[in-house]
N, CA, C and O atoms as CSV, one atom per row, in Angstrom:
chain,resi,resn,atom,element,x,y,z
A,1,UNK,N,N,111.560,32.119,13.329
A,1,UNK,CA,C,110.907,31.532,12.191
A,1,UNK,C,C,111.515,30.148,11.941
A,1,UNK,O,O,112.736,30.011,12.008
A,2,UNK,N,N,110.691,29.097,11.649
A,2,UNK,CA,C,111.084,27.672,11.239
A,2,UNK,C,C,110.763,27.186,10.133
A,2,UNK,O,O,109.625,27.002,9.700
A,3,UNK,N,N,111.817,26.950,9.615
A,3,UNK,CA,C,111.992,26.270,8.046
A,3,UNK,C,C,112.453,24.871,7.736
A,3,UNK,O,O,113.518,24.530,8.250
A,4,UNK,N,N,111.810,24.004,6.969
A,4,UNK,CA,C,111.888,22.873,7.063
A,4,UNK,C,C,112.695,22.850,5.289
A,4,UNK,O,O,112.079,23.064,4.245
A,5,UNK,N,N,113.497,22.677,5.355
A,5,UNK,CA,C,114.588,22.780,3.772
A,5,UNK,C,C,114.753,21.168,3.569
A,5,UNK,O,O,114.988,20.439,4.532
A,6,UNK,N,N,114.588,20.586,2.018
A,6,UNK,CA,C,113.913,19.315,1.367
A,6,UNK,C,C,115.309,19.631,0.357
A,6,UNK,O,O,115.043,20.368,-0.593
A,7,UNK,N,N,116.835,19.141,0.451
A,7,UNK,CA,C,116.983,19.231,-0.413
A,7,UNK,C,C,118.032,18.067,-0.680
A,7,UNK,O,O,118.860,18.052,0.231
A,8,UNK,N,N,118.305,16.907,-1.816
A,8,UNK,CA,C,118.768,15.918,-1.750
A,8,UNK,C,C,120.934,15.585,-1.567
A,8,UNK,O,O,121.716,14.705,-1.209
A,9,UNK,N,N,120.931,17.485,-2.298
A,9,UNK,CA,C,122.472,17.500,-2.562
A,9,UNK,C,C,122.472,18.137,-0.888
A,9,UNK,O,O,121.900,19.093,-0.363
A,10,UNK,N,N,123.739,16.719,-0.212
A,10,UNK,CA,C,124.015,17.173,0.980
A,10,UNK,C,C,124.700,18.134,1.227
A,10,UNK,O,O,124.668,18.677,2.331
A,11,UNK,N,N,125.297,18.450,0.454
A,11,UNK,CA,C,126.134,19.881,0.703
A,11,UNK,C,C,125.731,21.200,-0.119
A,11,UNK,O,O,126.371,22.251,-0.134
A,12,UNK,N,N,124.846,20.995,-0.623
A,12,UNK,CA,C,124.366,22.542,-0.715
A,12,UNK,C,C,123.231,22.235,0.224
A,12,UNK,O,O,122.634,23.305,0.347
A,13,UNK,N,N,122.552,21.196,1.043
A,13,UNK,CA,C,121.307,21.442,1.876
A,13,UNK,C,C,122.649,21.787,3.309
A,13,UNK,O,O,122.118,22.174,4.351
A,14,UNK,N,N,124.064,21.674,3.357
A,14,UNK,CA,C,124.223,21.919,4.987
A,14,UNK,C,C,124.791,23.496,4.458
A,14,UNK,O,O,124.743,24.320,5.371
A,15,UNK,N,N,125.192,23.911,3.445
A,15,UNK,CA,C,125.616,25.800,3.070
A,15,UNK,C,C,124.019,26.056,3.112
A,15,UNK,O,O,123.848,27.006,3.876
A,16,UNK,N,N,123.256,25.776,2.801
A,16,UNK,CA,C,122.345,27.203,2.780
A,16,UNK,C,C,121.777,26.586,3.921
A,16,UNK,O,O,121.606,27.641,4.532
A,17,UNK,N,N,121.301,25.634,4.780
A,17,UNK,CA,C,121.346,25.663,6.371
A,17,UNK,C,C,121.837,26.580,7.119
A,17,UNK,O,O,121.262,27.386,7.851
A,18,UNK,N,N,123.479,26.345,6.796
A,18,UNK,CA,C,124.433,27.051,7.750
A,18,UNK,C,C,123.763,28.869,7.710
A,18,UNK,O,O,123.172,29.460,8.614
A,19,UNK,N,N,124.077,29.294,6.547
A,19,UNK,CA,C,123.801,30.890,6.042
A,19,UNK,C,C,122.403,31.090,6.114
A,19,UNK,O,O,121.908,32.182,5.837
A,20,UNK,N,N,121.618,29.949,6.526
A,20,UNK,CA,C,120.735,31.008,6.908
A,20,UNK,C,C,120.075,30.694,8.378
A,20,UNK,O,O,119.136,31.185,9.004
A,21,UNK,N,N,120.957,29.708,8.613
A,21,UNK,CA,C,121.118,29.998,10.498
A,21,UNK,C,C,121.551,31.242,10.982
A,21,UNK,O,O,121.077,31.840,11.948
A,22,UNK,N,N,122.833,31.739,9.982
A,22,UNK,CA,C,123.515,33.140,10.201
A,22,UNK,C,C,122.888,34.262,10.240
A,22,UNK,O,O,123.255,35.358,10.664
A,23,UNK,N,N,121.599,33.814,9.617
A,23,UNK,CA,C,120.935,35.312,9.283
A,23,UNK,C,C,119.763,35.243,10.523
A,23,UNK,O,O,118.993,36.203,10.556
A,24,UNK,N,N,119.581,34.205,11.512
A,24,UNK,CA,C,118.608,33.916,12.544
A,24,UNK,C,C,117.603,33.440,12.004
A,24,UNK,O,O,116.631,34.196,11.987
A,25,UNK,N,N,117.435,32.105,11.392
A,25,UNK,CA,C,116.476,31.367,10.441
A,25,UNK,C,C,116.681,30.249,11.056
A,25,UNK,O,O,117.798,29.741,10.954
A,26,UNK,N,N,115.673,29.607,11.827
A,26,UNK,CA,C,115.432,28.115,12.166
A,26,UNK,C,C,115.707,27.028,11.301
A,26,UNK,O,O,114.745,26.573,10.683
A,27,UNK,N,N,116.766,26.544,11.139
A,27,UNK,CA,C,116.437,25.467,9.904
A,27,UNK,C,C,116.497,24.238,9.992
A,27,UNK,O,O,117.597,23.867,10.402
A,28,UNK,N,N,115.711,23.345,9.762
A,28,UNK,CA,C,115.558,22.005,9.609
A,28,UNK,C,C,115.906,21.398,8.503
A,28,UNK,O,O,115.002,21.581,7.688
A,29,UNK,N,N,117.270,20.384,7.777
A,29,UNK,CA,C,117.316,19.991,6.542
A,29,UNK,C,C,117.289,18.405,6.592
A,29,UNK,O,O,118.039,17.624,7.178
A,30,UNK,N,N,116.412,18.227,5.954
A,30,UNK,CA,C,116.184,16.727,5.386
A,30,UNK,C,C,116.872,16.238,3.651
A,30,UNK,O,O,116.845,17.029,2.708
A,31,UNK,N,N,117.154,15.534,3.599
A,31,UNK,CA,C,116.982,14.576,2.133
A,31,UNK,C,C,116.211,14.431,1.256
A,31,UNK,O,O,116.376,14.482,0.037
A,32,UNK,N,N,115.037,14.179,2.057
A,32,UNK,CA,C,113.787,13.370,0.642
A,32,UNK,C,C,112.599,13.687,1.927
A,32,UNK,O,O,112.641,13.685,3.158
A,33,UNK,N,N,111.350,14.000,0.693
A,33,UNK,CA,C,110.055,14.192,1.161
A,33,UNK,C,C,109.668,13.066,1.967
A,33,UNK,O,O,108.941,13.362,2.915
A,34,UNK,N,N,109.877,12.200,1.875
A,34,UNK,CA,C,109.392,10.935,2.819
A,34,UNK,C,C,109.803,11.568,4.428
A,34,UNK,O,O,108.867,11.506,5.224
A,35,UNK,N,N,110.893,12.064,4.875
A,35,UNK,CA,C,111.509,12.415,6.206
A,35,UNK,C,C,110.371,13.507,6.568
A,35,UNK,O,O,109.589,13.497,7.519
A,36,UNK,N,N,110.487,14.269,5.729
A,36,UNK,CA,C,109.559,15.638,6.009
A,36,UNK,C,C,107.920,15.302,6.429
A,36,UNK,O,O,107.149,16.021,7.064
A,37,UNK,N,N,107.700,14.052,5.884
A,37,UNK,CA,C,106.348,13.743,6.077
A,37,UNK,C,C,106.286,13.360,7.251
A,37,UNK,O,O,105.343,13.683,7.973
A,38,UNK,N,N,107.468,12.457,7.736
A,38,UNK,CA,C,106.829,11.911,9.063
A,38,UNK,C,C,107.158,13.100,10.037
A,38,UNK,O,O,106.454,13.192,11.043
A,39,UNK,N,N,108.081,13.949,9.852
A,39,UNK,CA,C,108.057,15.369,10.968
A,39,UNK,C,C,106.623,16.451,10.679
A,39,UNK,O,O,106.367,17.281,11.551
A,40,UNK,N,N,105.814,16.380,9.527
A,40,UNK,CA,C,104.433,16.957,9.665
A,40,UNK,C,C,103.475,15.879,10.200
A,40,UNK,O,O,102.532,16.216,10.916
A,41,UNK,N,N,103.662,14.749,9.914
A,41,UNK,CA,C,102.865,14.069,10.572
A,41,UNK,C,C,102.830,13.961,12.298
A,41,UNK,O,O,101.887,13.546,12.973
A,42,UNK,N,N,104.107,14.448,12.771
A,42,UNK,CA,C,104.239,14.196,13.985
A,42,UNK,C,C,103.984,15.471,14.901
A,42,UNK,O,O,104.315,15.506,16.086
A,43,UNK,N,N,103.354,16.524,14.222
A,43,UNK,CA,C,103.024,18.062,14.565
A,43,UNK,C,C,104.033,18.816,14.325
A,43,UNK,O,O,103.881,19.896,14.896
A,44,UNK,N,N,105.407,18.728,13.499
A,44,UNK,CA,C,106.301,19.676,13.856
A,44,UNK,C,C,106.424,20.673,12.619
A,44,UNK,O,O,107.138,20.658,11.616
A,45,UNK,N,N,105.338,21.639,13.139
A,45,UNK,CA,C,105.093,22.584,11.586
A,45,UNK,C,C,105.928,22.914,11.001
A,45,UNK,O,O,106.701,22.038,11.388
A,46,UNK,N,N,106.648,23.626,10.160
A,46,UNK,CA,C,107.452,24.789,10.112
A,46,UNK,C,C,106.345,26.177,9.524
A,46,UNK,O,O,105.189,26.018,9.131
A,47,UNK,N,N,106.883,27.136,9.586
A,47,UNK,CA,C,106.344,28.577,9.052
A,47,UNK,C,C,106.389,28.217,7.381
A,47,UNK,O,O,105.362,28.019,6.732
A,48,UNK,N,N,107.920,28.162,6.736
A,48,UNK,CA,C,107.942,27.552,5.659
A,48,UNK,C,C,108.758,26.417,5.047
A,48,UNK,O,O,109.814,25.961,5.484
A,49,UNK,N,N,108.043,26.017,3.891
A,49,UNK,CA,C,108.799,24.671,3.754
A,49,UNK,C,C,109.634,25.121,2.596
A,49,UNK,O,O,109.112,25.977,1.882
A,50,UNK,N,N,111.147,24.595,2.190
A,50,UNK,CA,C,111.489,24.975,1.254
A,50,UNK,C,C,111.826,23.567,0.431
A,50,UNK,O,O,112.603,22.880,1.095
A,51,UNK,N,N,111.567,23.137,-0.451
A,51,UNK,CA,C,111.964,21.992,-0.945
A,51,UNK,C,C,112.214,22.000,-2.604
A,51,UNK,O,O,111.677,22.619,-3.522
A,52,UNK,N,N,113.342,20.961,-2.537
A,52,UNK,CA,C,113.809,21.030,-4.394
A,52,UNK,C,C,112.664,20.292,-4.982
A,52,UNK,O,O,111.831,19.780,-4.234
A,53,UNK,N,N,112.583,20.220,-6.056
A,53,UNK,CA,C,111.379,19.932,-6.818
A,53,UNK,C,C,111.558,18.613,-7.196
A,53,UNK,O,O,110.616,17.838,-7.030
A,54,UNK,N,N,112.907,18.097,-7.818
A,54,UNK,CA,C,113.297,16.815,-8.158
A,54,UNK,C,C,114.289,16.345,-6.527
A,54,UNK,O,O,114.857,17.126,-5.764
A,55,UNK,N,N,114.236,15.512,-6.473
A,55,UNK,CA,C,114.411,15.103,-4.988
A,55,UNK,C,C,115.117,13.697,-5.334
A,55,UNK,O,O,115.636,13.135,-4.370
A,56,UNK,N,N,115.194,13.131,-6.434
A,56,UNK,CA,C,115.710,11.605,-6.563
A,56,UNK,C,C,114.937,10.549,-6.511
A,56,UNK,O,O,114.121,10.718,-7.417
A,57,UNK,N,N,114.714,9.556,-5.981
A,57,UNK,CA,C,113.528,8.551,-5.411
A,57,UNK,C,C,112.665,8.915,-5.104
A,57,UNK,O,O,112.659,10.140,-4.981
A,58,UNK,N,N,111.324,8.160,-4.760
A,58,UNK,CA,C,110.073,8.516,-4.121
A,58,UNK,C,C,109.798,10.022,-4.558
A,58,UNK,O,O,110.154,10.705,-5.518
A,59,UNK,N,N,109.047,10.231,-3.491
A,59,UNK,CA,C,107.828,11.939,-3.720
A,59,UNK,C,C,109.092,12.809,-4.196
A,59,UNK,O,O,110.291,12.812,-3.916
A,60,UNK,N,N,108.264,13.535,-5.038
A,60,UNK,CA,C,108.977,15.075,-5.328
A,60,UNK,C,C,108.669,16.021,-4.770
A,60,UNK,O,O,107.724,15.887,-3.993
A,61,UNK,N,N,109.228,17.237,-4.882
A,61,UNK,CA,C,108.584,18.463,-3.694
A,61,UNK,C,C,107.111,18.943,-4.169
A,61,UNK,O,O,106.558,19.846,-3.541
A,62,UNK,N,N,106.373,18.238,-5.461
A,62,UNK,CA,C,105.292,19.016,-5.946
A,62,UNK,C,C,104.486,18.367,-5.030
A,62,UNK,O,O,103.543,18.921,-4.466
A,63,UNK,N,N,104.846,17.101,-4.840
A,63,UNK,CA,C,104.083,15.717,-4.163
A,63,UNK,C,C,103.719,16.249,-2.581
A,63,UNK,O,O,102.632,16.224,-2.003
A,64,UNK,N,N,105.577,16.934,-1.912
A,64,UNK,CA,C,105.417,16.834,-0.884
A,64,UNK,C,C,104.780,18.153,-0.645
A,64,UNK,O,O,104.054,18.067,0.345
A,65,UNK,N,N,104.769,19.347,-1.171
A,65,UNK,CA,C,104.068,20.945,-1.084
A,65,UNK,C,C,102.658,20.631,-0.732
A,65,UNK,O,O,102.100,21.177,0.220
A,66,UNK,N,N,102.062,19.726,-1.521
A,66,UNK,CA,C,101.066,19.154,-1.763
A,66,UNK,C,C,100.154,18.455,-0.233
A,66,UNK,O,O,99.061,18.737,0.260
A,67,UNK,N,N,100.892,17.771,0.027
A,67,UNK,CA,C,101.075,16.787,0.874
A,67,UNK,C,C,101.278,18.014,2.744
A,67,UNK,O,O,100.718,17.807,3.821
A,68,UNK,N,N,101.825,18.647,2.538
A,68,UNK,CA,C,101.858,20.144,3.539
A,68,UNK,C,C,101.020,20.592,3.381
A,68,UNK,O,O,100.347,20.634,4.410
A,69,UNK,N,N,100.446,21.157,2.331
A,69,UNK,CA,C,99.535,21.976,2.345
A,69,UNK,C,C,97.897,21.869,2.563
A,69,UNK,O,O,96.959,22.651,2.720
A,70,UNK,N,N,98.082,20.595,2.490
A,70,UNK,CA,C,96.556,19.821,2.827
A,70,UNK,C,C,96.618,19.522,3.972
A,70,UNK,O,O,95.545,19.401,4.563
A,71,UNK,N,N,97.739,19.317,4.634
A,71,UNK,CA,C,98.019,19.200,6.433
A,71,UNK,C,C,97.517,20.539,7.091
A,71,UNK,O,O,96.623,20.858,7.874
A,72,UNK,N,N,98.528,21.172,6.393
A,72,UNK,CA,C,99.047,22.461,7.383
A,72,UNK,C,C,98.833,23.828,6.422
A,72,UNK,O,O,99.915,24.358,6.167
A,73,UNK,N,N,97.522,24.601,5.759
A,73,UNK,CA,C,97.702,25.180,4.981
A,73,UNK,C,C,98.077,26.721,5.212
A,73,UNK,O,O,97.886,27.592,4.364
A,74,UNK,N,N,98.530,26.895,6.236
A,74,UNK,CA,C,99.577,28.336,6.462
A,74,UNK,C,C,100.815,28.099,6.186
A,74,UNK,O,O,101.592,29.052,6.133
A,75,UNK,N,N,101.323,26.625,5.923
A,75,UNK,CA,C,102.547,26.611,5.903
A,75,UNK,C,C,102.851,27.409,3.988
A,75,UNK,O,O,102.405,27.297,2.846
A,76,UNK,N,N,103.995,28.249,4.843
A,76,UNK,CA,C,104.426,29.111,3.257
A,76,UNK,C,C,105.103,27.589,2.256
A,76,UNK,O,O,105.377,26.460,2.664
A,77,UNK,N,N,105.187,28.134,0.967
A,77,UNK,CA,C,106.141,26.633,0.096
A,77,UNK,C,C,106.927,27.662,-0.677
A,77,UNK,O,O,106.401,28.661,-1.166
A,78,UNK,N,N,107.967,27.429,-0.748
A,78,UNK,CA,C,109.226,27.551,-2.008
A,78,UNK,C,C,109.512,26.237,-2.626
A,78,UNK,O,O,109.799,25.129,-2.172
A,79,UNK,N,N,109.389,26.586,-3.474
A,79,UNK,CA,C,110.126,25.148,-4.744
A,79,UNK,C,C,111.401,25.912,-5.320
A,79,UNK,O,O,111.626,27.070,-5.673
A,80,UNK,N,N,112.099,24.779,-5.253
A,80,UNK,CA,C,113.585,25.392,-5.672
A,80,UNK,C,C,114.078,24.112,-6.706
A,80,UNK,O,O,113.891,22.931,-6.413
A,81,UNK,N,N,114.701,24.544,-7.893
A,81,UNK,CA,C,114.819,23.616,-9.098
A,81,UNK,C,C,116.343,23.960,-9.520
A,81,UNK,O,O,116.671,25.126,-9.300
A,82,UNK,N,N,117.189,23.232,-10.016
A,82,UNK,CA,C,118.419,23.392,-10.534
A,82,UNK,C,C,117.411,23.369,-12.603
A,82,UNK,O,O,117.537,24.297,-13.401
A,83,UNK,N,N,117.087,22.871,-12.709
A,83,UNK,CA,C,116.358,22.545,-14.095
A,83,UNK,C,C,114.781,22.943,-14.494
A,83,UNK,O,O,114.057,22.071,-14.975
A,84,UNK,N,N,114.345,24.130,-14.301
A,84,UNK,CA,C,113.175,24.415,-14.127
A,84,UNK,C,C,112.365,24.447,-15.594
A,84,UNK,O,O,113.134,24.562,-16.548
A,85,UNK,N,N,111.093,24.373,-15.901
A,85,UNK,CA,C,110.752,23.901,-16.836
A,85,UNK,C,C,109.125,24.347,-17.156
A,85,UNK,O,O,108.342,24.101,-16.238
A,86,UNK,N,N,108.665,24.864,-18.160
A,86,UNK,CA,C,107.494,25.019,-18.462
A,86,UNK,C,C,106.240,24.272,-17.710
A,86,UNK,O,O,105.195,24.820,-17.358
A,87,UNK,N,N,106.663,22.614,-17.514
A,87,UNK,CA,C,105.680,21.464,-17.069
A,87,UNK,C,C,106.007,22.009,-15.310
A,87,UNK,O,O,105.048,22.232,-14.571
A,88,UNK,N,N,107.086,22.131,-14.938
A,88,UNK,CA,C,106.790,22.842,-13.498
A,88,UNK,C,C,106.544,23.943,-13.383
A,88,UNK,O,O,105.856,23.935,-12.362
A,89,UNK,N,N,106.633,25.347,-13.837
A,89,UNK,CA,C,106.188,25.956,-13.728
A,89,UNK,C,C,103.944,25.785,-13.518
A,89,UNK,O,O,103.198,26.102,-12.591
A,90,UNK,N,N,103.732,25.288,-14.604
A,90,UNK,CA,C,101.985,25.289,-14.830
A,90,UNK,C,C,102.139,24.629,-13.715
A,90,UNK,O,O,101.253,25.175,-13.057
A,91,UNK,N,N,102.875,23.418,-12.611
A,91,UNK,CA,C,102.328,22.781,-11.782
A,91,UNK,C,C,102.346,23.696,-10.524
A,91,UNK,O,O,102.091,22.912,-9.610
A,92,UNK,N,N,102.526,25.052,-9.934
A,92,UNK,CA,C,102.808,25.985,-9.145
A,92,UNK,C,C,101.383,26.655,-8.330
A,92,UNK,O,O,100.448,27.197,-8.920
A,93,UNK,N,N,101.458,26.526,-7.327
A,93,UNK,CA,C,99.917,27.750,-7.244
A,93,UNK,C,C,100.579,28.201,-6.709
A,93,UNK,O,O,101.700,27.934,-6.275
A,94,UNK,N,N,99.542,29.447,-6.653
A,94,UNK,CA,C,99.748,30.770,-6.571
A,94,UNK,C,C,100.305,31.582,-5.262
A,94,UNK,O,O,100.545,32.776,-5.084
A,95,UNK,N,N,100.420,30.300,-4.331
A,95,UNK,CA,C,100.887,30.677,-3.163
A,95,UNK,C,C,102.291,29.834,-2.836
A,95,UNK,O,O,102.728,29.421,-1.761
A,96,UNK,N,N,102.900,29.732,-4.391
A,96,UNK,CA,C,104.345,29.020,-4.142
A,96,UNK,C,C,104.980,30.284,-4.601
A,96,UNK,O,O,104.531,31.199,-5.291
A,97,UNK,N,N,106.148,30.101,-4.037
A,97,UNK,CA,C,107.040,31.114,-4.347
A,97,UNK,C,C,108.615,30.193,-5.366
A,97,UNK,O,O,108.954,29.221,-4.692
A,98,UNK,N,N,109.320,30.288,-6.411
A,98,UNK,CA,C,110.026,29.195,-7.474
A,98,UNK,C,C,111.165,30.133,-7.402
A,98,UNK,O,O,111.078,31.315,-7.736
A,99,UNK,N,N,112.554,29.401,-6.822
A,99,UNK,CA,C,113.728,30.006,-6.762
A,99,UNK,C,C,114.897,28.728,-8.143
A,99,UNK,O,O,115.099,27.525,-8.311
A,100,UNK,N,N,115.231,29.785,-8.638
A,100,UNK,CA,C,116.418,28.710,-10.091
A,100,UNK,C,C,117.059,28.458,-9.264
A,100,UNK,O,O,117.049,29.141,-8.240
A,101,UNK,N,N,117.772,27.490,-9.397
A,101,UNK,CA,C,119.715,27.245,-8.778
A,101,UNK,C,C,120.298,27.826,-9.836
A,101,UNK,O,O,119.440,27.951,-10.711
A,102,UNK,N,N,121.030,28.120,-10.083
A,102,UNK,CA,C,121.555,28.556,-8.434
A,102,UNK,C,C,121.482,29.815,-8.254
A,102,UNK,O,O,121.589,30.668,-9.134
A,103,UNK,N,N,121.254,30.031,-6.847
A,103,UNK,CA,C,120.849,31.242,-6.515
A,103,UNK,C,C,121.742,31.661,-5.084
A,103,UNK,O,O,122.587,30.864,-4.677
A,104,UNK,N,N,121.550,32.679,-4.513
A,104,UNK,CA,C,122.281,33.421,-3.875
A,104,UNK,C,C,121.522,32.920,-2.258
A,104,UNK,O,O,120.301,33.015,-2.129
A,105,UNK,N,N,122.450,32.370,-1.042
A,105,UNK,CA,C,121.670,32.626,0.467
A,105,UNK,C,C,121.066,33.274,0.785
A,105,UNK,O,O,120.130,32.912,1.498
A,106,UNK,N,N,121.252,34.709,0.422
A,106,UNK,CA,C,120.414,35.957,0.623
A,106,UNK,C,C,119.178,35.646,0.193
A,106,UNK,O,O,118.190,35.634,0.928
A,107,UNK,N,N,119.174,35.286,-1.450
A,107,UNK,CA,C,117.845,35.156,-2.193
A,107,UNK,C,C,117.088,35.016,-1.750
A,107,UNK,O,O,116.153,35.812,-1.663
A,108,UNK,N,N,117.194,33.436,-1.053
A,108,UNK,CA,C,116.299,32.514,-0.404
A,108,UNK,C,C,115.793,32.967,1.042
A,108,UNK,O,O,114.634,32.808,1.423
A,109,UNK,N,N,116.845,33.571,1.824
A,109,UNK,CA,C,116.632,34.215,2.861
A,109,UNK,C,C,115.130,35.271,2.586
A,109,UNK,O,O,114.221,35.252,3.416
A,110,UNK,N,N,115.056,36.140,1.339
A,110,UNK,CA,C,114.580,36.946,1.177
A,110,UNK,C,C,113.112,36.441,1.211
A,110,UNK,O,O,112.204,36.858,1.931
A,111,UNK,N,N,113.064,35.240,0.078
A,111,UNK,CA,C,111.937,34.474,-0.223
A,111,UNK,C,C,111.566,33.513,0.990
A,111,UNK,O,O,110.881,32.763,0.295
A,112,UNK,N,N,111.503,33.099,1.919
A,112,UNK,CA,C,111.466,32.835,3.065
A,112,UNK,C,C,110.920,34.101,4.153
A,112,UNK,O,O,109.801,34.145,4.666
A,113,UNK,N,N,111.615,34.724,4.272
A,113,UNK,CA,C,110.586,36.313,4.956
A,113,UNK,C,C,109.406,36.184,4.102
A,113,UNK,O,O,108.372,35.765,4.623
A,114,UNK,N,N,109.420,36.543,2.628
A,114,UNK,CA,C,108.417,37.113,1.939
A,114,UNK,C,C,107.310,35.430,1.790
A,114,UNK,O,O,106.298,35.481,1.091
A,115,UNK,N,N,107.581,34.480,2.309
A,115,UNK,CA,C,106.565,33.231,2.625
A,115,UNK,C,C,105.956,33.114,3.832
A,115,UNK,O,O,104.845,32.622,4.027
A,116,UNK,N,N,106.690,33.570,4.638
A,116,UNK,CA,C,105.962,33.640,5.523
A,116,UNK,C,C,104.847,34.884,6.077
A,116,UNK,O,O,103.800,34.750,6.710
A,117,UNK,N,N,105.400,35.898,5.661
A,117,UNK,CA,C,104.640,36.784,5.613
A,117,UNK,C,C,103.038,36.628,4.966
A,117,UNK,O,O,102.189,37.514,5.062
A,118,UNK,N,N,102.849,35.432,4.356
A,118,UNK,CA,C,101.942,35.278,3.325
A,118,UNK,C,C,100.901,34.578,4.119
A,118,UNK,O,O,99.814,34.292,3.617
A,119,UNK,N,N,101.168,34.332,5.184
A,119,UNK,CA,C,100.549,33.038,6.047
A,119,UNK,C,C,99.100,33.797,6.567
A,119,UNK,O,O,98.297,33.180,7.266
């Protein structure tokens, strides 16, 4: 399975890389939605995308889910938020799956099976 992980804090995007390489999870981690775009633009799907919602500069993950899903619409989405919020929540369909920070490797591991499965 291949996962394309969007998340701006470099060191929690190379721990939950690492742990869930451990668990036999393909993972791809980028910085910012801009990177991720040009690896969908260039055919390199993933199964699912996992990306933080606030990202810093440029696109956010609602932008970039968005932006996947009109590409590639099997690709599963997780949005993952340290600050989650009523206004993101309503922005969610129904085929996102919304993990709080902080949360557990496993968690995500879990929600990742259960995204792709959705495909």
């Amino acid at each position: 399975m291949r996962v394309l992980l969007i998340e701006d804090d470099a060191l929690l995007r190379m721990v939950l890389s690492d742990r869930l390489a451990e668990d036999g999870i393909d993972v791809q981690g980028l910085a910012n939605a801009e990177d991720a775009l040009i690896l969908l633009g260039a055919g390199q799907v993933p199964d699912v995308l996992v990306t933080d919602i606030r990202l810093g500069g440029g696109l956010s993950g609602f932008d970039l889910a968005d932006v996947a899903r009109a590409r590639h619409p099997e690709v599963g989405v997780i949005l993952i938020s340290g600050a989650p919020s009523e206004e993101m929540r309503d922005r969610m369909q129904r085929r996102e799956i919304f993990l709080a920070k902080p949360f557990q490797p496993e968690a995500l591991a879990a929600a990742i099976r259960q995204a792709a499965a959705k495909e």
